[in-house]
C-alpha positions in Angstrom: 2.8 -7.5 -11.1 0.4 -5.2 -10.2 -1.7 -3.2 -12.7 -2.5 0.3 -12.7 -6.1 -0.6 -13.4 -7.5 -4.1 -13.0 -11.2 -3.9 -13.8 -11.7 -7.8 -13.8 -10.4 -7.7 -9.8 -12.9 -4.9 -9.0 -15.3 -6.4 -10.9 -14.6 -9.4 -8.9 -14.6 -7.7 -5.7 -17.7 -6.3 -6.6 -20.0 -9.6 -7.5 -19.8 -9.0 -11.1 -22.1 -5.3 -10.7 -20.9 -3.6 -13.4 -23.5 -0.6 -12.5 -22.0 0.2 -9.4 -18.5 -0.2 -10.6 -19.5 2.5 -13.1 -21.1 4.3 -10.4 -17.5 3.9 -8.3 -15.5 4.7 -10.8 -17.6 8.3 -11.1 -17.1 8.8 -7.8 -13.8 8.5 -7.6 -12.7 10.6 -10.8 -15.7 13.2 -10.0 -15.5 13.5 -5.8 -12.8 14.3 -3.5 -9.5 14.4 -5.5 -6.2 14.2 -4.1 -4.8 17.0 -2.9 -1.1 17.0 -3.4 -0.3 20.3 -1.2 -2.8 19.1 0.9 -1.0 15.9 1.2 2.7 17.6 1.6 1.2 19.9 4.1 0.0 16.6 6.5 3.2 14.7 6.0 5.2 18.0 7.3 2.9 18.2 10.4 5.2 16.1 13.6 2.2 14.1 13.8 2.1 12.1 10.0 -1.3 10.1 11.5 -3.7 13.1 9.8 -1.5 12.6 6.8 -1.8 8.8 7.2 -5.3 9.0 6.9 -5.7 11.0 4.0 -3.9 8.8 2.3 -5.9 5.5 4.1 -9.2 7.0 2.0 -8.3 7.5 -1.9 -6.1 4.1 -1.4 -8.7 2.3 0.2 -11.1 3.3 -2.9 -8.8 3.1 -5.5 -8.3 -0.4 -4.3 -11.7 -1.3 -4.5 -11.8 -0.1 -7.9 -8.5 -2.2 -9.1 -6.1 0.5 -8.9 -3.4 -2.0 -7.8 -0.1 0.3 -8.3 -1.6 3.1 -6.3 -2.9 1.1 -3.9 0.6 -0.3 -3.0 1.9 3.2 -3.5 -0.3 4.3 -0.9 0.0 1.5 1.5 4.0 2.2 1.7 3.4 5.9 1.8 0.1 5.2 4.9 3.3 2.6 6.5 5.7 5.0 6.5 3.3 8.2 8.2 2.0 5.6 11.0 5.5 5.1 12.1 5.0 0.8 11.1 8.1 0.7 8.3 10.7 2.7 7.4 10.6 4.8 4.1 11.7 8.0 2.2 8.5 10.1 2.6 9.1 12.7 -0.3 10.1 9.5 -2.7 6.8 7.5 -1.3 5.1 10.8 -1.9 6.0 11.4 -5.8 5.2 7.8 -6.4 1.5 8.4 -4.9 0.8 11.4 -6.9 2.4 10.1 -10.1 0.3 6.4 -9.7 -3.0 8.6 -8.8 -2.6 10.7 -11.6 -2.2 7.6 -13.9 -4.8 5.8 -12.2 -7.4 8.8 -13.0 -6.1 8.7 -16.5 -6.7 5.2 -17.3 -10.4 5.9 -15.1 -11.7 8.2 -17.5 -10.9 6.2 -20.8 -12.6 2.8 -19.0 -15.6 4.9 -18.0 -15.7 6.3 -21.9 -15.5 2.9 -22.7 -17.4 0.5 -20.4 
């Protein structure tokens, strides 16, 4: 089952660095957030491959970071905009936002506590 944040996978991922994990993990709660109009406003365009790519880069970080759930979120959502599986867009949406949001969450009390 996949976790919302599974530290010993990135920290796996990342050769045991818990330095850059730290510095990651800053990264990711600090830089470019995820815009949800932003997001809405791409998946409404006829061509959902802008929107497909949005969502390719916080997935592709949060996965390197052991955000499992919104990494899988975000794979079905990224499927779904490139036309590769068929899917309920605003559902795949809401699930996004909600597992980024909780992935962020559970960020921020790791970093406090790392």
């Amino acid at each position: 089952m996949e976790q919302c944040l599974n530290l010993d996978s990135a920290l796996e991922m990342l050769g045991g660095e818990k330095d850059l994990l730290k510095e990651l993990m800053t990264a990711f709660i600090n830089d470019e957030q995820l815009d949800e109009n932003k997001l809405k406003s791409l998946e409404n365009e006829t061509d959902t491959i802008p929107a497909a790519v949005y969502v390719h880069y916080f997935k592709g970080a949060a996965r390197q970071l052991g955000g499992e759930k919104f990494a899988a979120a975000g794979q079905m959502l990224e499927d779904v905009l490139r036309h590769k599986a068929e899917g309920d867009i605003p559902s795949l949406h809401k699930a996004v936002v909600e597992n980024y949001t909780e992935l962020l969450a559970a960020l921020k009390t790791s970093l406090a506590e790392f």
